[in-house]
C-alpha positions in Angstrom: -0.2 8.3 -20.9 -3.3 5.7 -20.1 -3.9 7.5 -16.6 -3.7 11.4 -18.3 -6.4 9.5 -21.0 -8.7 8.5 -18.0 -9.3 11.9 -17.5 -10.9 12.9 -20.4 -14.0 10.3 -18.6 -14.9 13.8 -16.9 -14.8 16.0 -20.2 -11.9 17.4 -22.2 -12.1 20.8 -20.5 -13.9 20.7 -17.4 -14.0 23.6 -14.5 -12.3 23.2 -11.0 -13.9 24.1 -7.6 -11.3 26.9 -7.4 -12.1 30.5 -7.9 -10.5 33.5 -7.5 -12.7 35.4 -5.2 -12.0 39.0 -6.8 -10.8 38.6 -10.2 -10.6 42.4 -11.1 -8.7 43.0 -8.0 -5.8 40.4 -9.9 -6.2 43.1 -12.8 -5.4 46.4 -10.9 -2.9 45.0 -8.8 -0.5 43.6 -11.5 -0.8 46.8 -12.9 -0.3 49.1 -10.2 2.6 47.0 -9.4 4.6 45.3 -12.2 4.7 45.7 -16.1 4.0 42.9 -18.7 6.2 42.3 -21.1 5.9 40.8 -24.6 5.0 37.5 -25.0 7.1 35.0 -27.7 8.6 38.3 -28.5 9.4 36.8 -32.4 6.0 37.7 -33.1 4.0 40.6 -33.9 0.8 39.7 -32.0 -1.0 41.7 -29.4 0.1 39.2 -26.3 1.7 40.0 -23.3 2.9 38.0 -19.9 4.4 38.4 -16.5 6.0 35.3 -15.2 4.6 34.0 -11.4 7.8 31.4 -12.2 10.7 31.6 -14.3 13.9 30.2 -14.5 15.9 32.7 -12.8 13.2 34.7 -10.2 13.7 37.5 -12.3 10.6 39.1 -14.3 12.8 39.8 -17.8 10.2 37.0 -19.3 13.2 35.3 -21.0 13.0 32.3 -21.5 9.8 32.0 -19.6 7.3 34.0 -21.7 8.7 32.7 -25.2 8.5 29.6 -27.4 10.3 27.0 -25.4 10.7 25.1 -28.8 11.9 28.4 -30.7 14.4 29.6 -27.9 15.8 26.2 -27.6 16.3 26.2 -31.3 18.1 29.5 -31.4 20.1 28.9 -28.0 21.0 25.3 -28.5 19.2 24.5 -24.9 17.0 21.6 -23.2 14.8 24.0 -21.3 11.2 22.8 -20.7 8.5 23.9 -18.6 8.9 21.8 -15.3 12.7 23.8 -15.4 10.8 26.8 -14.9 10.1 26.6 -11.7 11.4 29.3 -9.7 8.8 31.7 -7.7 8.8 35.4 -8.6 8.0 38.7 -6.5 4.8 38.4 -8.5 3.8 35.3 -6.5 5.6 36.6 -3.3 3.7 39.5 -3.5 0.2 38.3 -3.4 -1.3 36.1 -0.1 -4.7 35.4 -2.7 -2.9 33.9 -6.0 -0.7 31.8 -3.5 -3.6 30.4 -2.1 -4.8 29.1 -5.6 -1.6 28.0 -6.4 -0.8 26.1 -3.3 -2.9 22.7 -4.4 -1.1 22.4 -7.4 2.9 23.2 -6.0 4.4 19.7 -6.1 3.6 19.4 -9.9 4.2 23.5 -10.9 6.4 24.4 -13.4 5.7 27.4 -16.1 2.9 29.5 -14.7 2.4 33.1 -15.7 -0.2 35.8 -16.2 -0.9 36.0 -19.7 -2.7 39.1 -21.4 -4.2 39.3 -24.4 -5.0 43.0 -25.8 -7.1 43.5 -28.9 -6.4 41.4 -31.9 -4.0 39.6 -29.7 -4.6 35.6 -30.6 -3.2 32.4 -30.5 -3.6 30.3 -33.7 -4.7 26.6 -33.4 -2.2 24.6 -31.8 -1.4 21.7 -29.7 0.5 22.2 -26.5 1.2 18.6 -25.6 4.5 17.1 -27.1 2.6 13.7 -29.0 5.9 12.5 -30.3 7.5 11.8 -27.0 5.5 9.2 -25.2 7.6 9.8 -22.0 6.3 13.5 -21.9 3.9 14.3 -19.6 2.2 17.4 -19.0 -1.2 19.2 -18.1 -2.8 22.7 -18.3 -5.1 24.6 -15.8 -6.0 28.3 -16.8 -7.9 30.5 -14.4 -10.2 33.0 -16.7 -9.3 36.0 -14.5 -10.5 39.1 -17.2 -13.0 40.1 -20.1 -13.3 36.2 -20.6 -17.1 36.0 -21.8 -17.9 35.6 -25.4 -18.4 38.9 -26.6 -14.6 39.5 -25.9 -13.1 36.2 -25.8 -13.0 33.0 -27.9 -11.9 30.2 -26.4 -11.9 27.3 -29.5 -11.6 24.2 -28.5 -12.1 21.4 -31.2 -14.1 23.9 -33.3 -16.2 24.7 -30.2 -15.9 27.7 -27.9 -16.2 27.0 -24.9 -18.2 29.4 -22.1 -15.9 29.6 -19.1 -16.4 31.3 -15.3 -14.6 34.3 -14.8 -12.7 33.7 -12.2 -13.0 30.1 -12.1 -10.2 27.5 -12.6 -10.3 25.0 -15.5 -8.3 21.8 -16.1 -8.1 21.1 -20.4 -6.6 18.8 -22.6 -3.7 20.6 -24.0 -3.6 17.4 -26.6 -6.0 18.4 -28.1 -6.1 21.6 -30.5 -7.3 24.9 -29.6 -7.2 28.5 -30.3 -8.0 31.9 -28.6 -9.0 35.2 -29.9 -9.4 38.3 -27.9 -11.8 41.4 -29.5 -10.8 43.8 -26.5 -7.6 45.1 -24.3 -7.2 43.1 -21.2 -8.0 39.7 -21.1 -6.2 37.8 -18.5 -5.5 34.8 -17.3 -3.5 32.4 -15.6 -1.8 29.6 -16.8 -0.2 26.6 -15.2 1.9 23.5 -16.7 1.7 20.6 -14.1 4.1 18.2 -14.2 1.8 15.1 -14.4 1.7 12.1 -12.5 -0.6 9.5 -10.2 -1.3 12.2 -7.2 -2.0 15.3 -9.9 -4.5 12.6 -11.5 -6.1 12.1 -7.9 -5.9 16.3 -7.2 -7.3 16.9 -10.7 -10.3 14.3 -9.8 -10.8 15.3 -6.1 -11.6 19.2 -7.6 -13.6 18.1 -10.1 -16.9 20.7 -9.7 -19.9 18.4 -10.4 -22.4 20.5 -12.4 
């Protein structure tokens, strides 16, 4: 828990030197080529996913695109997000989002596509477990559509932050955040890391100076 503190010396939310080098290509190939499906289905909100892992290689978003804590609940399971780890023909299929994903491999669990039409939001919230000590876990999201502020707020501790499109950005998860979309199609990617001593030193060594 000290080292994931240490790397809030850099910023809370700080962007990577990787960058997808055509981000509205990433938009017309997933969907010429495979259909979202609803994400946390329990809900009613304009969010939609397509797993690059899930737990089985299959694309049926279940468990992989829902509330880990709610599914668990329901289904009596343990699942968490370094189970869900298995590559799908989303990632197979595409030479340019391996190449951003290959850094971060050794520590990849949940990652996913994650589209948010208009309306679609995510209500303040914490993604890091705080009552387990033991749990360890950190977030990279690569801004990939309609991510400026006129169509997307990205609130983090009551301030919204201007990202890159295209660009790759580490964040404390710990800490609370929201996201509002006011148009169809903003995308992007999200990765849980399994986090330890060498995703520390990876997270530093990518750190884009500014």
């Amino acid at each position: 828990m000290l080292l994931y503190n240490y790397l809030t010396v850099y910023g809370t939310s700080y962007e990577t030197t990787h960058k997808l080098n055509n981000p509205k290509k990433f938009v017309q190939w997933t969907e010429d080529n495979f259909e979202y499906v609803k994400y946390n289905p329990r809900k009613d909100v304009n969010r939609y996913g397509l797993s690059i892992t899930s737990l089985d290689g299959g694309l049926s978003g279940i468990p992989d695109l829902d509330s880990l804590y709610e599914y668990n609940k329901k289904n009596g399971t343990t699942i968490a997000n370094q189970d869900i780890n298995t590559y799908t023909d989303v990632y197979y299929a595409s030479p340019e989002l391996q190449q951003i994903i290959e850094p971060w491999k050794p520590w990849l669990g949940r990652c996913h596509y994650l589209r948010l039409d208009s309306g679609g939001f995510f209500p303040e919230h914490y993604d890091i477990n705080k009552l387990d000590y033991g749990f360890e876990d950190a977030r990279l999201i690569a801004f990939v559509n309609k991510s400026s502020k006129d169509t997307m707020k990205f609130i983090y501790s009551d301030e919204v932050i201007n990202v890159t499109e295209g660009s790759l950005y580490y964040f404390n998860a710990s800490k609370r955040h929201s996201v509002f979309s006011m148009t169809d199609n903003c995308i992007m990617i999200v990765f849980c890391l399994r986090f330890d001593e060498h995703l520390f030193e990876t997270i530093i060594k990518n750190y884009r100076m500014k």
